[in-house]
C-alpha positions in Angstrom: -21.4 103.5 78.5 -23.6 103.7 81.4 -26.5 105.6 79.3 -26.2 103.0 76.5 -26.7 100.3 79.5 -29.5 101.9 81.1 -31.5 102.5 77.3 -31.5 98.9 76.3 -32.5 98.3 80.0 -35.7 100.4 79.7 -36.0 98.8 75.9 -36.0 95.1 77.5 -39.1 96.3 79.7 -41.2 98.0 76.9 -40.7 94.2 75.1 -41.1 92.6 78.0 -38.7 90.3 77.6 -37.8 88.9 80.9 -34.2 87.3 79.4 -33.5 90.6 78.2 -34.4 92.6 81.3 -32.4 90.6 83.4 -29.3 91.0 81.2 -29.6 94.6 80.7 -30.3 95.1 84.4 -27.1 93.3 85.1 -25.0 95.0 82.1 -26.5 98.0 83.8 -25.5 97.4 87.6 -21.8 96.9 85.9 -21.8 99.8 84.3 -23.1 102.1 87.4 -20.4 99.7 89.1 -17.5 100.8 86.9 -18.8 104.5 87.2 -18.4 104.3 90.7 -15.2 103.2 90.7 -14.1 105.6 88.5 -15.8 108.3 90.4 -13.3 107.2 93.2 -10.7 107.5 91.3 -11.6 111.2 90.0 -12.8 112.6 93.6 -9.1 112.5 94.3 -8.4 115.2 91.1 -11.9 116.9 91.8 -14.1 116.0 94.9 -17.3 118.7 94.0 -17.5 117.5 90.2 -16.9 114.2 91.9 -20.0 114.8 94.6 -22.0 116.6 91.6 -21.9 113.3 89.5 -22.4 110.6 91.9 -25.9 112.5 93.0 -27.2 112.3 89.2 -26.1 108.5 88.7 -28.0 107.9 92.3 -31.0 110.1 90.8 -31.2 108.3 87.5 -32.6 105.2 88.0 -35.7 106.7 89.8 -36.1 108.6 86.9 -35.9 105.6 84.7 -38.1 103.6 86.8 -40.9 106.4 87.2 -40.4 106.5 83.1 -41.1 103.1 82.6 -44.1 103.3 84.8 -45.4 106.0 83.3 -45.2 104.4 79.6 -46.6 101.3 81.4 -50.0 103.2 82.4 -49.6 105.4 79.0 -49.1 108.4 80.8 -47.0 110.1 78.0 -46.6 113.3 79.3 -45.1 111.7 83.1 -42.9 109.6 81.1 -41.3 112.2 78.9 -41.2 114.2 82.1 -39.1 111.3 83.8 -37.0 110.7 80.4 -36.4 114.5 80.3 -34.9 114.2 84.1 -33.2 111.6 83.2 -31.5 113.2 80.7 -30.6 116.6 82.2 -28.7 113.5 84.8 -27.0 112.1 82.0 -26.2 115.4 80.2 -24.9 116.3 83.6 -22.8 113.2 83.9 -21.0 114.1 80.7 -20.6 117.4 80.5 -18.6 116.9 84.5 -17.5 114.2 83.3 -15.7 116.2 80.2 -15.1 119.2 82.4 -13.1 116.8 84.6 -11.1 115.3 81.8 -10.1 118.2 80.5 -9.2 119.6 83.5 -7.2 116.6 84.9 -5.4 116.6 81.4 -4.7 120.5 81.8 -3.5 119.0 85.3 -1.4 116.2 83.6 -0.1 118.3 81.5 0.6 121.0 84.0 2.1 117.9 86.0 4.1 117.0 82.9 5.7 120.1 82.5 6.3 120.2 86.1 8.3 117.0 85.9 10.3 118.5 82.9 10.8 121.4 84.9 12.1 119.3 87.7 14.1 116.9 85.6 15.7 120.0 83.9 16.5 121.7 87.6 17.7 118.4 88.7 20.2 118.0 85.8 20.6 121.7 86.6 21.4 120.7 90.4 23.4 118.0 89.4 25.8 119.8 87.2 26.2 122.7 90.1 26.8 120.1 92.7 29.9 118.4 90.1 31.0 121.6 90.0 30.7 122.5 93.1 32.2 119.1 93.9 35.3 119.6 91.7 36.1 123.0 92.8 36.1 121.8 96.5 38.0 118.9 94.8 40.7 121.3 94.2 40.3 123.4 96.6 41.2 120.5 98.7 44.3 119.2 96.5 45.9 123.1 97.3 44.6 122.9 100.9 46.6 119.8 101.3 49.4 121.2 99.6 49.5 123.6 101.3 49.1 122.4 104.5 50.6 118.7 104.2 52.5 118.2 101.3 54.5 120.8 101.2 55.6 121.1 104.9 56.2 117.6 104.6 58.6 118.5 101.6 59.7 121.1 103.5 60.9 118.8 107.1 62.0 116.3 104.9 64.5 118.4 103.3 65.0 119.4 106.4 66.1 116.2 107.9 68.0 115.1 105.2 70.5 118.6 105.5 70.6 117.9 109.3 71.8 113.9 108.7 74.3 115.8 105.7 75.6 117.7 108.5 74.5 121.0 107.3 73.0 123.3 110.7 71.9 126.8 108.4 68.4 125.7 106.9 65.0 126.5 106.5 63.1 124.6 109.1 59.1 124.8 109.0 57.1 126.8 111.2 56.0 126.2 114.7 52.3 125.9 114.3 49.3 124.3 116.6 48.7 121.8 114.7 50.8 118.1 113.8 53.3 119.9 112.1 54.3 122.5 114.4 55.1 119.3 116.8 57.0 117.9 113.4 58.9 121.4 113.4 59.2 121.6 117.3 61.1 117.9 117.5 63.0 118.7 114.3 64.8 122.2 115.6 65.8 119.7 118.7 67.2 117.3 116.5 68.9 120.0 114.6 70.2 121.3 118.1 71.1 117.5 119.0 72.8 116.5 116.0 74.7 120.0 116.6 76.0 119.0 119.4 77.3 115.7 118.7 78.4 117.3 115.8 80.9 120.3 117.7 81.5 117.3 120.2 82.9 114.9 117.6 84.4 118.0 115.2 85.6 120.3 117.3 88.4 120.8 120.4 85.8 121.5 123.7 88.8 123.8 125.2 89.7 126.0 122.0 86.5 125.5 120.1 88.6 125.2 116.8 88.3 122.0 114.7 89.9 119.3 116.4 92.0 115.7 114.8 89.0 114.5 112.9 87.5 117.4 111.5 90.9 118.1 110.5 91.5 114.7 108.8 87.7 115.3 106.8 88.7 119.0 106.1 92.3 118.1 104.4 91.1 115.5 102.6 88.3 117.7 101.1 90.8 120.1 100.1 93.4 117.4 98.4 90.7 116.0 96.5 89.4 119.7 95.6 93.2 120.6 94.4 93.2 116.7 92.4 90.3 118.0 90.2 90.5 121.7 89.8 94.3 122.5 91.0 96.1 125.2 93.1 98.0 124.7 96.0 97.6 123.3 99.6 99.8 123.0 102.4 99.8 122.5 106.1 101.5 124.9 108.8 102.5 122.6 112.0 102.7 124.4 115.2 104.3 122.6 118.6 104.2 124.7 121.6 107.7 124.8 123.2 107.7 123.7 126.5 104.2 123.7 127.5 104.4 120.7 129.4 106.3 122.9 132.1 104.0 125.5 132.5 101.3 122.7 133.4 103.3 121.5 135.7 104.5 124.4 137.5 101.2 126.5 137.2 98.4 123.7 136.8 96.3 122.6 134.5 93.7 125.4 133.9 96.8 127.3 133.7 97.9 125.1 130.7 94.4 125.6 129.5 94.4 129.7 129.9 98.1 129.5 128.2 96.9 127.2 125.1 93.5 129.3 124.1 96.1 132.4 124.2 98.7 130.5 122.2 95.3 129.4 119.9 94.2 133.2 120.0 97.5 134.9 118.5 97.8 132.3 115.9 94.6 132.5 114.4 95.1 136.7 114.2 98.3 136.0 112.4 97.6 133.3 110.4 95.9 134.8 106.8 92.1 134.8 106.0 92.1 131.5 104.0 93.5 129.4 106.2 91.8 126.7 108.8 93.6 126.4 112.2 93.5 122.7 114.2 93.9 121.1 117.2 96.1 118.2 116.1 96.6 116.9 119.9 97.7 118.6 123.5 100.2 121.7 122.4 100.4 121.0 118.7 98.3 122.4 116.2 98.0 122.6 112.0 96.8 125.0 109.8 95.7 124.6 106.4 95.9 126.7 103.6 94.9 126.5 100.3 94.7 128.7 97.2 93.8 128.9 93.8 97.3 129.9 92.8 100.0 128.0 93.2 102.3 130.8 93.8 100.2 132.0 96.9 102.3 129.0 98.7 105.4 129.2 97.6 108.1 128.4 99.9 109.2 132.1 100.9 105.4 132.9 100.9 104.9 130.3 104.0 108.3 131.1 105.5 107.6 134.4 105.7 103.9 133.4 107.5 105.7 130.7 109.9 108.1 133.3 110.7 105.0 136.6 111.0 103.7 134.0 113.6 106.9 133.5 115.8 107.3 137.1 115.9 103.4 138.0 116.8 103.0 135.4 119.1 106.2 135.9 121.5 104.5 138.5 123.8 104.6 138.1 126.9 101.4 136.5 128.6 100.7 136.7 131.9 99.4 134.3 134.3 98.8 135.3 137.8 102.0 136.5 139.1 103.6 134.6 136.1 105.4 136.4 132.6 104.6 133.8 130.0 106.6 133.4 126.5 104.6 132.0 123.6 107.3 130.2 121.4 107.0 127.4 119.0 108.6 124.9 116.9 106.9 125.7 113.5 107.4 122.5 110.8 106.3 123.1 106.8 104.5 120.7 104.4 103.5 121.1 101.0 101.3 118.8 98.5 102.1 116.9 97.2 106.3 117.7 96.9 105.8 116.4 100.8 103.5 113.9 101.0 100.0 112.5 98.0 97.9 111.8 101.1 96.6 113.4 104.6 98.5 111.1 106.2 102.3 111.7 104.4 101.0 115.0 104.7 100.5 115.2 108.1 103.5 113.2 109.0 106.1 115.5 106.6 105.0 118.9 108.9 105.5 116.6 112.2 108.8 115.3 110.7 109.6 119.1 110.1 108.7 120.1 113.9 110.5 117.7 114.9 114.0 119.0 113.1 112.8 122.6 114.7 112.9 121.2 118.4 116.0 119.3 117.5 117.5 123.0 116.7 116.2 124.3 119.9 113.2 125.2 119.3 111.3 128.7 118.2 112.4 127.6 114.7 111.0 127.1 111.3 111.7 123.9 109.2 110.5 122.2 105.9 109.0 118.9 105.5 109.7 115.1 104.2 111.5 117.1 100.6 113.9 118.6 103.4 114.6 116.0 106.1 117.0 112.9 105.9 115.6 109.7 106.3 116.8 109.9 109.9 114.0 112.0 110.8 111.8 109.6 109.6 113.0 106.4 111.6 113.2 107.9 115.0 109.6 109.4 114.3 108.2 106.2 113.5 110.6 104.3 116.2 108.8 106.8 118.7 105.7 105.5 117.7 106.8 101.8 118.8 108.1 103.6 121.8 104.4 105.0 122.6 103.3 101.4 121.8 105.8 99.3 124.0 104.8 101.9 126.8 101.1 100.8 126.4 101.8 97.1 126.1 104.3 97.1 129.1 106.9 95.8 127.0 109.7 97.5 128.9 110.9 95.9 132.1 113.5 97.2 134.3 117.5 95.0 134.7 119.7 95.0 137.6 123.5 95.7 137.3 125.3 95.1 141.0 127.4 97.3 142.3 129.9 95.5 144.4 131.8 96.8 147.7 135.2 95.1 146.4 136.9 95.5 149.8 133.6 93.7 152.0 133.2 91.5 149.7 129.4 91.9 148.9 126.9 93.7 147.0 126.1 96.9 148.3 123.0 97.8 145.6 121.8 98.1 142.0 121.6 100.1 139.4 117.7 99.8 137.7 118.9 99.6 133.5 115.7 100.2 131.4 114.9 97.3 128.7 112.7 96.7 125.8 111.8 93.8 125.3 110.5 94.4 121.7 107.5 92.1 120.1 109.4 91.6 117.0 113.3 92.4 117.5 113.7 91.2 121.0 115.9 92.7 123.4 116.7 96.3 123.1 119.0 98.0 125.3 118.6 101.5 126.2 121.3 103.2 123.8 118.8 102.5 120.7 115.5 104.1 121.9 116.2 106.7 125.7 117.4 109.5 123.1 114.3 109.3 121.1 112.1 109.0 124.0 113.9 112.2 125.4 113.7 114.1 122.3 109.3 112.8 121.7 108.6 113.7 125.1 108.1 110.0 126.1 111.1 109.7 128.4 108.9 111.2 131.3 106.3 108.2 131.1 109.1 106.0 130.6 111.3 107.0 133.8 107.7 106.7 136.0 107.6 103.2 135.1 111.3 102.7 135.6 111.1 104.6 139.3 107.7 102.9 140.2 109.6 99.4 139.5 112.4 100.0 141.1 110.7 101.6 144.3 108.6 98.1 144.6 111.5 96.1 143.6 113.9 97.8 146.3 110.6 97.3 148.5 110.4 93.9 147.9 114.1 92.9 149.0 113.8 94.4 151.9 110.8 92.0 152.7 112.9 89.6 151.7 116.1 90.8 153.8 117.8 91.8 150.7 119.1 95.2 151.8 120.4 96.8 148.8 120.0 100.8 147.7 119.0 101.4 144.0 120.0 103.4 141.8 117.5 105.6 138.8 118.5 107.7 136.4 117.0 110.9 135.8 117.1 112.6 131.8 117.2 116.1 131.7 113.7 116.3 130.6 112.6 114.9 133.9 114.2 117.7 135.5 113.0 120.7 133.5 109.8 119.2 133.5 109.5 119.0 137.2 106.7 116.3 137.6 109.2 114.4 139.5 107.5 115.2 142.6 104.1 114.8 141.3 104.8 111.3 139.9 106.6 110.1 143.2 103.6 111.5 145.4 101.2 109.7 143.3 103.4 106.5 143.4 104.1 106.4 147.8 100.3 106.6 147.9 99.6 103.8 145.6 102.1 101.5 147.8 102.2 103.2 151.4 104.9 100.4 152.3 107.6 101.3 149.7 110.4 102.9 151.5 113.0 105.0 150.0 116.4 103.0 150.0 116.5 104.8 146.0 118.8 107.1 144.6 118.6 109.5 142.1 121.9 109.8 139.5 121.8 112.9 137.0 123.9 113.4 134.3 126.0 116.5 134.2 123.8 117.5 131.0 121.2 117.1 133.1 122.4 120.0 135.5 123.6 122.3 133.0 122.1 125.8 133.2 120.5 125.0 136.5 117.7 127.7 137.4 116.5 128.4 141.0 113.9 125.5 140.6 115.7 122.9 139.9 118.2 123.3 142.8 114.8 124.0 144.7 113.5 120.1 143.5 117.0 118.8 144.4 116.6 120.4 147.9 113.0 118.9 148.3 114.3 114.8 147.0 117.1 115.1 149.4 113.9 116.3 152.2 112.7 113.5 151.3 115.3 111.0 152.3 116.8 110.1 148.4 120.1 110.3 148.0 121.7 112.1 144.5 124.6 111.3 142.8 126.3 112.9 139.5 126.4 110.3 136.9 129.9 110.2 134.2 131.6 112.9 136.6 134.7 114.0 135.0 133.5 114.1 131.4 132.4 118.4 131.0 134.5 121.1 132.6 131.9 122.3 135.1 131.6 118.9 136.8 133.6 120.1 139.9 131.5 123.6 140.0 128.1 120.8 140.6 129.4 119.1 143.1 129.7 122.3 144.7 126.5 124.2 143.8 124.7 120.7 144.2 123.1 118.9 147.4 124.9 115.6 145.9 125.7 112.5 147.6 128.1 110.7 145.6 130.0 110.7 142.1 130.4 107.8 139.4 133.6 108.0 137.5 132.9 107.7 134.1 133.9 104.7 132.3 135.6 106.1 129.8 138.2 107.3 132.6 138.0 103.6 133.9 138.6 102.2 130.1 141.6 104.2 129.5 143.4 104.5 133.3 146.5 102.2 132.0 146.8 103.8 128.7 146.4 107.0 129.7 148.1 109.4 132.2 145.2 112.3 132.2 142.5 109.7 133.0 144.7 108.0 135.7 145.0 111.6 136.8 141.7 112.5 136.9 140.2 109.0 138.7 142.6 109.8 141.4 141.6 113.5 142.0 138.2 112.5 141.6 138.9 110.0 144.8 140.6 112.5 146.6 137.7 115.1 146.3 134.8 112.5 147.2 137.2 111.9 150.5 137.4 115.3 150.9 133.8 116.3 150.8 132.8 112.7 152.2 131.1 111.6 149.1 131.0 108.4 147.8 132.5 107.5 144.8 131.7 104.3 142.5 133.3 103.8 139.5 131.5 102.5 136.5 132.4 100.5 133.3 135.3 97.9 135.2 135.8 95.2 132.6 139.2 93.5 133.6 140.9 92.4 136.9 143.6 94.9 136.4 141.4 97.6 136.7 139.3 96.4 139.6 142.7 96.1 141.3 143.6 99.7 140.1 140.4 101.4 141.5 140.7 99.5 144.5 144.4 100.3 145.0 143.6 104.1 144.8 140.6 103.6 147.1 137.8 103.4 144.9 135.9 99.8 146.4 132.1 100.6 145.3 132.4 99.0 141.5 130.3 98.2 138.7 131.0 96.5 135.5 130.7 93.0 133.1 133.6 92.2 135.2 130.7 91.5 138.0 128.0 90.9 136.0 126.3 93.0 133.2 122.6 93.9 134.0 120.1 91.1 134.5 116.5 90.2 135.2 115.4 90.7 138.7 115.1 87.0 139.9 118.7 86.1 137.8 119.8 88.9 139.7 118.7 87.6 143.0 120.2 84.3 142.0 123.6 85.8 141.0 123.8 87.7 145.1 123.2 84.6 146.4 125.9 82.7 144.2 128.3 85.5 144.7 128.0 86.1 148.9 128.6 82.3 148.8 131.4 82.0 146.8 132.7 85.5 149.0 132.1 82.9 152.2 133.9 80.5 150.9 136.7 82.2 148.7 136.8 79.3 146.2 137.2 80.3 142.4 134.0 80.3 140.8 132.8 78.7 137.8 130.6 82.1 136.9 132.2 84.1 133.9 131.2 87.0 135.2 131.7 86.9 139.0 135.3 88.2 140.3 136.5 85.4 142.9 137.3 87.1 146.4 140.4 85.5 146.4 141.6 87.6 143.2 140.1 90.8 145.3 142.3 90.5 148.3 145.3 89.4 145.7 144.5 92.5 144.3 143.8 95.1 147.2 147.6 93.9 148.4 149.1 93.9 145.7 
């Protein structure tokens, strides 16, 4: 372009054509303009080819111009000269010019297949980093597996065994990390839940399941027997006086004695059976088997009877020979009871038959005991109830000096008054309580109220001695002492204007320590007295033996002293002895006048009957002194049923 520019340039001279010269002299200054520029752009590609080609297109136009000059003055041979020049620029020109075009197209190219080459290792790149990517990818899913998911698995299953109550488990390991703390607060959350669980399951002192595990465990194995059979049944075991060895030896001697007992049971009692601490001496053991005839009735017999015989050793405490014996009561399912409950209550029904016998004894349940057995169990349970609720309150029956006149004391007649029947008097329930174990609790109260009460009248200038019966239990027990220490220093005022009666039942086979807790009353400053004297054939041989104060003839005697010669007999030898040995005598039971002026007449004037007054509420008993020392004052005839006028005493005393 630039040659063809510069020729008709130099052909516009030669014509001398001044339009023409100017337009190719501008054509040509574009043209040497667009060179340049693309000289710029190519001196970044190739800067000597560059260098080389911008000298020549500086060079030619003084070669053109000396050309034209020359042809001007006709020098030929100058101007050929200049036009040769000129062309070795031009030729110069191109053939850079073409050098560098093939050259920067060998260096597109080059730069081509260098782009290829990166596209392909990019896509190359690309793929190894998705790889790459996707392997970490699942790398990472088994890392977190591994390391999260499945120790979270793992403590979650974990937790869920502890809340089951299961304590043999896999628990995850202690590591540095979150779950290590996870594992670390979930072995003490096992240990906790342990804890509570041994605490709410099993007995602290025997470590053996205790009344609720027991409950859980029975009903597991009833509903076990509902679905795929066999046999269960429950072994009841009552420790036979156990409440005396606590008393006489102290309570971690009761504790040593019971883990023995606990000991030799479980070592006879077979492989497949569960021993229980039901509650204080008693215990249950259930066995079950897959075979019905495993538990037959001479099969469990023979087990009841294996541990009666292993289990009376001797045991020693301290200085003290212990006998292990029980009173062993047999249930079976379901001839005995469909529930845990019937169950349960058939074997205590049965142990209670076996203490009934003596004790040391085997008995079968509810299929073998009367429905007898069944009432006083469940009216021991009201017992327990009243007890709680203070529904028993303590009467006064007078005891009246016949020849003074006046009431000498009282004797305190226990009461229930029931929620639902009313009034109970003591010949419905005191047997039960004695043979439950309840009559202990029940004689406290009666001897705490009658200590305040006799307290009380005093205060009030009521001088009047009370009498308490003691059961036989209370004696063989011997927390007499305990319970009236415990009482003075509740009440540091109450004095001890209180006797003490015993039946002759109560005495019978009197060791060494109960004449010892006699001895220690009377220390004390209470009086005793032998209650329905006359009515075994040793009653003579205890007032003897006995540190006793005074007799009560029974009323029976007192009932029958006008039919009968013997009892008429035996009241008046039983007033000559009491002279003799300066005892008091009182006699009980006087329902008529004739027999007040009887007992009187032979010298019996401390009385007690309905003839006076039957027993009453302490403040109708206050009111009924009050009436009776008046109508004594004033020896009228009184308009009170149950109150003897004086009058008909002296009438009868002189008679």
């Amino acid at each position: 372009m630039f040659r063809h520019r510069a020729g008709q340039a130099i052909s516009a001279q030669f014509a001398k054509n001044i339009e023409k010269i100017a337009a190719a002299e501008t054509a040509t200054d574009e043209a040497r303009h667009a060179a340049e520029m693309r000289l710029t752009e190519l001196a970044a590609f190739a800067p000597e080819q560059a260098r080389q080609v911008e000298n020549a297109l500086h060079e030619e136009p003084l070669y053109s111009q000396r050309a034209v000059d020359a042809m001007l003055r006709g020098d030929q041979v100058e101007a050929g000269a200049a036009m040769t020049e000129m062309q070795k620029r031009a030729d110069l020109m191109e053939s850079v010019l073409d050098a560098m075009s093939v050259d920067i197209s060998a260096e597109a190219h080059h730069i081509e297949q260098q782009a290829e080459k990166r596209a392909q290792l990019s896509a190359r790149i690309a793929v190894a980093v998705i790889l790459v990517a996707g392997t970490a990818g699942i790398l990472l899913m088994l890392m977190v597996g591994r390391w999260i998911v499945r120790p979270l698995q793992i403590t979650t299953a974990a937790i869920l065994k502890v809340n089951a109550g299961q304590t043999e488990i896999d628990l995850p390991p202690i590591t540095r990390d979150e779950f290590g703390a996870i594992a670390r607060a979930l072995r003490q959350f096992r240990d906790g839940a342990e804890k509570l669980r041994r605490m709410a399951y099993y007995d602290a002192l025997t470590g053996i399941g205790n009344r609720a595990h027991l409950d859980e465990y029975l009903e597991g194995e009833l509903s076990a027997r509902r679905s795929r059979g066999g046999a269960v049944a429950i072994i009841g075991l009552d420790i036979d006086n156990f409440r005396a060895v606590n008393e006489k030896l102290g309570g971690r001697a009761g504790d040593r004695f019971l883990c023995e007992a606990v000991v030799r049971i479980r070592r006879l009692l077979p492989d497949y059976a569960q021993l229980f601490r039901h509650s204080g001496d008693k215990f249950l053991a259930v066995l079950r088997s897959d075979e019905a005839d495993m538990l037959s009735e001479s099969h469990l017999k023979a087990i009841a009877e294996g541990i009666l015989r292993g289990a009376s050793e001797p045991f020693s405490i301290g200085n003290h020979d212990l006998n292990v014996t029980m009173s062993i009561g047999i249930a079976t399912h379901p001839a005995d009871g469909e529930t845990v409950e019937h169950l349960i209550s058939s074997a205590d029904s049965a142990i209670y038959m076996a203490k009934r016998s003596g004790g040391n004894a085997v008995r079968f349940g509810a299929a073998h005991v009367t429905g007898y057995v069944r009432k006083q169990m469940a009216l021991a349970g009201e017992i327990r109830r009243g007890l709680q609720n203070n529904d028993f309150e303590v009467f006064y029956q007078p005891i009246v000096d016949v020849v003074a006149q006046c009431v000498v004391g009282a004797e305190a007649l226990v009461r229930w008054r029931h929620p639902e029947r009313g009034l109970i008097l003591p010949g419905e329930f005191i047997q039960t309580a004695e043979d439950s174990g309840l009559i202990n609790e029940l004689g406290e109260r009666v001897m705490v109220l009658a200590h305040r009460q006799a307290a009380n009248w005093a205060d009030q200038g009521l001088q009047l001695r009370i009498a308490v019966n003691l059961s036989a239990r209370q004696l063989k027990e011997s927390r007499l002492l305990a319970d009236i220490d415990r009482m003075r220093a509740r009440e540091q005022r109450l004095s001890v204007p209180v006797d003490f009666e015993l039946t002759e039942g109560a005495l019978f086979d009197t060791s060494d320590a109960t004449a010892s807790l006699l001895a220690e009353l009377k220390r004390r400053g209470y009086r005793l007295g032998l209650d329905d004297f006359g009515t075994g054939y040793s009653s003579f041989i205890y007032v003897q033996r006995m540190p006793i104060d005074k007799i009560k003839i029974d009323r029976t005697f007192v009932a029958n002293m006008h039919d009968s010669a013997a009892s008429a007999a035996i009241i008046s030898a039983t007033i000559a002895l009491a002279r003799t040995l300066s005892l008091e005598v009182i006699a009980e039971g006087v329902e008529t006048v004739e027999q007040m002026r009887s007992l009187a007449q032979m010298g019996c004037r401390l009385q007690q009957g309905f003839l006076f007054s039957p027993a009453l509420p302490v403040d109708e008993f206050k009111r009924w002194v009050g009436v009776y020392e008046s109508s004594a004052q004033a020896d009228t005839q009184m308009p009170i049923r149950t109150i003897v006028p004086p009058s008909q005493i002296q009438q009868g005393i002189q008679e």
